[in-house]
N, C-alpha and C positions, 0 to 999 in steps of 0.2 A: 258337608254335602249340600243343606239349604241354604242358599244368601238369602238376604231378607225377601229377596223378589220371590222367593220358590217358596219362601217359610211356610204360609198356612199352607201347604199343600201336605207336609207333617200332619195336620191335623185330618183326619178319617172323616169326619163330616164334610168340611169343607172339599176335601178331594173328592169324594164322590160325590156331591151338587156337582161342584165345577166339572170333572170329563164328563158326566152326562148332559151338562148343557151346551157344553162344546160341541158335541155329535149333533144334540138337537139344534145348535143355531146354525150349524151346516144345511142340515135338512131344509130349516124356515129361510134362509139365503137361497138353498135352491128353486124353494117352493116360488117365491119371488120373483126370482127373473123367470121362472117356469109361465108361471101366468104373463107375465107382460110380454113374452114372445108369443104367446099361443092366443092372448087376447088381439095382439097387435096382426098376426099372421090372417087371424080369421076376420077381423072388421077393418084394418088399413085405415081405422078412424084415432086419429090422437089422443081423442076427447077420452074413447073408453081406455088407451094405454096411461092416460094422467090417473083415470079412475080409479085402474087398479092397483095402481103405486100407492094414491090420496088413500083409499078406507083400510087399507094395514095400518096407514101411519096414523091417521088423524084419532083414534081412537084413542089412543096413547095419552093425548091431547085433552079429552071429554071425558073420560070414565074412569083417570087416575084417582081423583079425587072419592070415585067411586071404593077400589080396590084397597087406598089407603083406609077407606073407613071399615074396611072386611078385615084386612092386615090387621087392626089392633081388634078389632072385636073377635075373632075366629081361630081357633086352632092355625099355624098360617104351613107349616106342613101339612095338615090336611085340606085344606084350603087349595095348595098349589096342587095336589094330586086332581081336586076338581077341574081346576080349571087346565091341568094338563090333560085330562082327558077329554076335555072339550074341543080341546085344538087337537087332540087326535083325530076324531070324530068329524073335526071339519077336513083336516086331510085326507081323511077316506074317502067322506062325501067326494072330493074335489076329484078324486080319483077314480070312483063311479060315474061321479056325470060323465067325464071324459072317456070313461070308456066305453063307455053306453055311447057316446057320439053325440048326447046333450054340452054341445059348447057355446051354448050363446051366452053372450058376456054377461049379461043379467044376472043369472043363475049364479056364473063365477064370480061376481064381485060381490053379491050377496053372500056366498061362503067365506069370502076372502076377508069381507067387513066381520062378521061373529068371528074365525077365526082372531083378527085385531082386538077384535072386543077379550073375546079369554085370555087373550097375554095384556091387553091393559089392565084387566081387572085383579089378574095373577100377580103381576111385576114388582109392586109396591110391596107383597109378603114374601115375595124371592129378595127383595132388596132388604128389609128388613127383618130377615133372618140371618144373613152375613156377619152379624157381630154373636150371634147365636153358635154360628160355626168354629171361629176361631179365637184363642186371647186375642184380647186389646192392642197389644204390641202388634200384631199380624193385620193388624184392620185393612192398614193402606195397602199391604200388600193384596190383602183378599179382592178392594176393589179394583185394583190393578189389574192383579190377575182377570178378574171379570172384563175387565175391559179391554185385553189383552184377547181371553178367546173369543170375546163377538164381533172384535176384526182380523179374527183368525178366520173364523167362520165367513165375515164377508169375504175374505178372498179367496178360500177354499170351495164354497158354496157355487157359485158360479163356474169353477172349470169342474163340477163334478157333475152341474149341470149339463154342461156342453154334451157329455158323454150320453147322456139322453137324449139331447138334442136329436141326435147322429139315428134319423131312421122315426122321428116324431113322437117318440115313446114318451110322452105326457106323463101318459096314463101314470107309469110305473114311478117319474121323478114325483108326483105325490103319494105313492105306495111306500116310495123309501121314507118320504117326510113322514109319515102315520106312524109308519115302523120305529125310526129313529125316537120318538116320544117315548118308546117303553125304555129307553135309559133312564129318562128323567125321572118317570114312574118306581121302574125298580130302584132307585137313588135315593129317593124319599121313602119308599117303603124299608130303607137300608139304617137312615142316618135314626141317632137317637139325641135331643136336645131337649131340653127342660118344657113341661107344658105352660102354656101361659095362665097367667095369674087370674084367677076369676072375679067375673065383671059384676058389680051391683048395682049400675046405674043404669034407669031406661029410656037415656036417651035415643031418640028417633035418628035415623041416618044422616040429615041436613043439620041437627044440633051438633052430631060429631063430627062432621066435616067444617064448621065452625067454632069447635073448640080446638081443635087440629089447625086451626089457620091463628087462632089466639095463643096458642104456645108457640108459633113457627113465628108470631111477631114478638114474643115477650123472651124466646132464649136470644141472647147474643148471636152467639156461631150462627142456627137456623138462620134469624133473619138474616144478616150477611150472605150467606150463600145463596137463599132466594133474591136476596138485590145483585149479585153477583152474574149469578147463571143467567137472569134476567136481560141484563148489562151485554152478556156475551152474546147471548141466544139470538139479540136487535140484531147486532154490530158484526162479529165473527164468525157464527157458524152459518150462516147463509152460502159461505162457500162452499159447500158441498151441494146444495141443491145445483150452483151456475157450473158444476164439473162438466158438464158436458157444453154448453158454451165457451168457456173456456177453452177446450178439446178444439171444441170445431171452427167458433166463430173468431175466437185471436188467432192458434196456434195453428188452423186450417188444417188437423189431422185425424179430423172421422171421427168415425165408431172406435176406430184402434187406437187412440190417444184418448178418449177418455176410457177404455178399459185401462192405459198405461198411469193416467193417472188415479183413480181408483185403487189400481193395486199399490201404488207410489201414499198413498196416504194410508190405506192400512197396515201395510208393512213401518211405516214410521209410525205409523199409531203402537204397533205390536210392540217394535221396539223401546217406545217414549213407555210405555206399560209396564214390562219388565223391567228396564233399568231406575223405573221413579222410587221404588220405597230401596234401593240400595240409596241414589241420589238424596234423601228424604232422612237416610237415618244419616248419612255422614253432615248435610249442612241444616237439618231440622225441615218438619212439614211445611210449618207456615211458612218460614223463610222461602222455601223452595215454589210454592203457590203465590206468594206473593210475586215473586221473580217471576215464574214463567206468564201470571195474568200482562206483565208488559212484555215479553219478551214475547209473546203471541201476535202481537199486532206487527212485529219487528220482519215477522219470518209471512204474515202475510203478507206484507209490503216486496218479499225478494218474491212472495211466488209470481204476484201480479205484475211484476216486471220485468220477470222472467222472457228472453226474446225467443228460447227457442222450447219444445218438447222435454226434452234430457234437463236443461236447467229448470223448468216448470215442475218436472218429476220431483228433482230435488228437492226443490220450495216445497211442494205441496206436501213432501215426506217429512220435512223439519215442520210444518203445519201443523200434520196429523201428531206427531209428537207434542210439540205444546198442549195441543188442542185437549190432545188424553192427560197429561199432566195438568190442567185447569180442573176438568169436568170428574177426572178421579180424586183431585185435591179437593174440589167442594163439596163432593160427594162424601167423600169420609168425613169432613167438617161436620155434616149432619149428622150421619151415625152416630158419632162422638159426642153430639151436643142435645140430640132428639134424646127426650126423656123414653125410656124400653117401653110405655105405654101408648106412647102417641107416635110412635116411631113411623109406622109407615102411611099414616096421614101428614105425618112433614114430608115423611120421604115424595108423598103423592104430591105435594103443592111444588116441591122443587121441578119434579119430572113435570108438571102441568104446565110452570112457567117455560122451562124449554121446551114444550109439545107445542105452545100455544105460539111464542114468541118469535119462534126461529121461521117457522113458515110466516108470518107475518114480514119476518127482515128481509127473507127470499124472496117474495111477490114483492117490497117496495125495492129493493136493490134492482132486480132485474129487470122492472121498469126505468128505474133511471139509467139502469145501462145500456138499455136500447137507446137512448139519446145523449147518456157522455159517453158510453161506450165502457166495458166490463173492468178494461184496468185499474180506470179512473175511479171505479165503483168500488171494486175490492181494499184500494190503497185508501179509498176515503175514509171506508166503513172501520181500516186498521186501525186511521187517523182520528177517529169519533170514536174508537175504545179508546185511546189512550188519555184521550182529553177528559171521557166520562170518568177514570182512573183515577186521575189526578184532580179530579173536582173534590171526587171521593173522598181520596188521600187527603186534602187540603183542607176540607170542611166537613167531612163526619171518618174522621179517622180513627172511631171505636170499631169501623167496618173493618179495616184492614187486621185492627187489631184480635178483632176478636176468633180471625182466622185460624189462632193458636187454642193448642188443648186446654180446656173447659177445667178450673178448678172451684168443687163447691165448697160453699162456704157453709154447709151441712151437711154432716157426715150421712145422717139418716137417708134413703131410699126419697127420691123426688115426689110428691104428693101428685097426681097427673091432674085434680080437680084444680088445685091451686093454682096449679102451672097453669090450666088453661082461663083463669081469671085473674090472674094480677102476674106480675113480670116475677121469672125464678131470680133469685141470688147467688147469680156466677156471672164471675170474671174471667178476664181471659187470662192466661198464664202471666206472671210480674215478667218472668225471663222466656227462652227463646227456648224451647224442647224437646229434644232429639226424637224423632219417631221410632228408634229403636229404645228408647225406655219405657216399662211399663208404665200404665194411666190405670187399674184396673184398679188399684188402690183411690185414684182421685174419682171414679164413674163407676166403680161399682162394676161385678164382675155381672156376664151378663145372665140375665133371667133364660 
């Protein structure tokens, strides 16, 4: 009845995280385009519709680093209940101002930023409770899966918006998003998963986000996937921010061609999600990550050449597929290789490098493509990952390598003081290893 793509969804923890984050990234998808028509509606000013897109996201960015160092120090289930309730609370707020008739953009981007703030802070103990949920065998699926329903939710979120649209009901598309949160709530109050190991060190918040950055440079895998994500975040995912150039300024088709391509890359997002850990167990993980980090630059190159709408759609759906096949395949890399103590301060420095890196690639890409103009920009940026790859590949090719599942070379539990001052002792697999066979034997089942 389960393929591997479905597998952890067997597991009772993991299903109920995952449908109740599903409901909620519908709500925070709605909440999203809710403010930036209702900001944009009432000031006609660009500046506050950048505004209120910028302090969701940028937070992600600045205060991962934060979350990660809460993730390993704090209960991280109860952890996420705080800060789920935080972002309830900023939903409500958002839903009082408005309905009280308090809409000046101030107010809502100041809500809109602390709510950013609680899921940055949140993220990194959602993220690193994932191998807490389900066997090892299931990893890739789990993160799959996750990334399968947060671009379910992107394209769900917005036509359920619309539906409020219809008659200016603000008010209530943030009442639903408030409401929506007590899934997450009752989900956590539901799941039952081992407590974490108690801490005797007192170290200060900046020592641990330093010792978190010294085991994220001394494991193999970590490092690799922070130089990886890094690599991508300059070069490939900036397409998403130029979607709506794209839309208007090549393909001349409005608002309704970048809705068309929007849903054209989540839907191939959706799809590259579920079909990756079937993909995964039959040709192996690393193999399959290795493959698709070139084979992403391939499928930018046809979107950006793309001459009309319907062929662009295309592209940008074989895109969003890669795309989730990269950033799910480096993502498990970490799980798999972050010692369970310092887990979600690597996980933090991954997600920091793409918070930080990707808007930086967007602001200089979209500069240059106001003067070579966007094609030229997309197929270059394809053409500067492939090259940065192959440098890779040619001169430190223990990166590539170490893409593959982690074997140590001490059976004992990883010491996290150690790890965070001198380099752990693993390698990466001698052969090639199917992501359908268990590792729980080689990492140790989880805490």
């Amino acid at each position: 009845m389960f393929g591997p793509s479905l597998r952890p969804l067997r597991s009772r923890n993991f299903a109920l995280v995952w449908s109740a984050a599903f409901v909620s990234n519908i709500g925070t998808w709605m909440q999203m385009l809710a403010l930036g028509v209702l900001v944009t509606a009432r000031t006609h000013n660009p500046a506050w519709t950048a505004a209120i897109a910028a302090v969701g996201f940028v937070p992600m960015g600045l205060l991962a680093p934060v979350g990660g160092v809460l993730a390993d120090r704090l209960d991280r289930r109860r952890w996420l209940i705080v800060t789920t309730l935080a972002e309830t609370a900023c939903a409500a707020g958002l839903a009082v101002l408005v309905g009280t008739g308090h809409t000046q953009p101030a107010g809502l981007t100041a809500l809109a930023f602390l709510a950013g703030s609680a899921s940055a802070i949140g993220f990194p103990a959602y993220q690193a409770m994932v191998p807490d949920l389900v066997p090892a065998e299931d990893l890739l699926g789990a993160v799959s899966l996750s990334s399968a329903q947060f671009n379910m939710g992107r394209v769900l979120g917005p036509l359920v918006a619309g539906v409020f649209f219809i008659g200016n009901r603000y008010t209530l598309a943030f009442a639903v998003n408030a409401a929506s949160f007590a899934a997450v709530l009752v989900a956590l109050l539901l799941v039952r998963i081992p407590p974490p190991a108690p801490r005797t060190d007192q170290d200060g918040p900046w020592a641990r986000v330093v010792q978190g950055a010294r085991t994220a440079a001394s494991v193999p895998g970590c490092r690799s996937a922070v130089v990886l994500i890094s690599v991508v975040a300059l070069t490939a995912s900036p397409f998403i921010a130029l979607v709506p150039a794209m839309a208007q300024d090549v393909l001349h088709h409005g608002g309704g061609g970048t809705s068309v391509l929007v849903a054209a890359q989540g839907i191939g997002a959706v799809v590259g999600a579920v079909a990756l850990p079937s993909l995964a167990q039959r040709f192996g993980r690393a193999l399959l990550l290795r493959t698709a980090l070139f084979v992403l630059p391939a499928f930018l190159v046809a979107y950006a050449a793309a001459p009309t709408l319907p062929l662009a759609a295309v592209g940008i759906g074989l895109v969003g597929a890669g795309y989730i096949f990269v950033l799910s395949g480096l993502n498990t890399v970490v799980q798999l290789w972050a010692p369970a103590a310092a887990r979600g301060r690597v996980l933090s420095l991954y997600m920091l490098a793409l918070g930080v890196l990707y808007p930086i690639g967007a602001v200089i890409q979209g500069a240059i493509a106001s003067a070579a103009g966007l094609r030229i920009v997309t197929a270059g940026a394809a053409v500067a990952l492939v090259v940065a790859l192959a440098a890779i590949a040619g001169l430190r090719p223990h990166v590539l390598a170490s893409l593959a599942d982690p074997v140590r070379a001490h059976p004992e539990p990883v010491d996290i003081q150690r790890v965070d001052l001198e380099p752990v002792d693993l390698e990466p697999s001698a052969g090639p290893v199917a992501d359908g066979s268990p590792v729980a034997g080689e990492l140790g089942t989880a805490p």
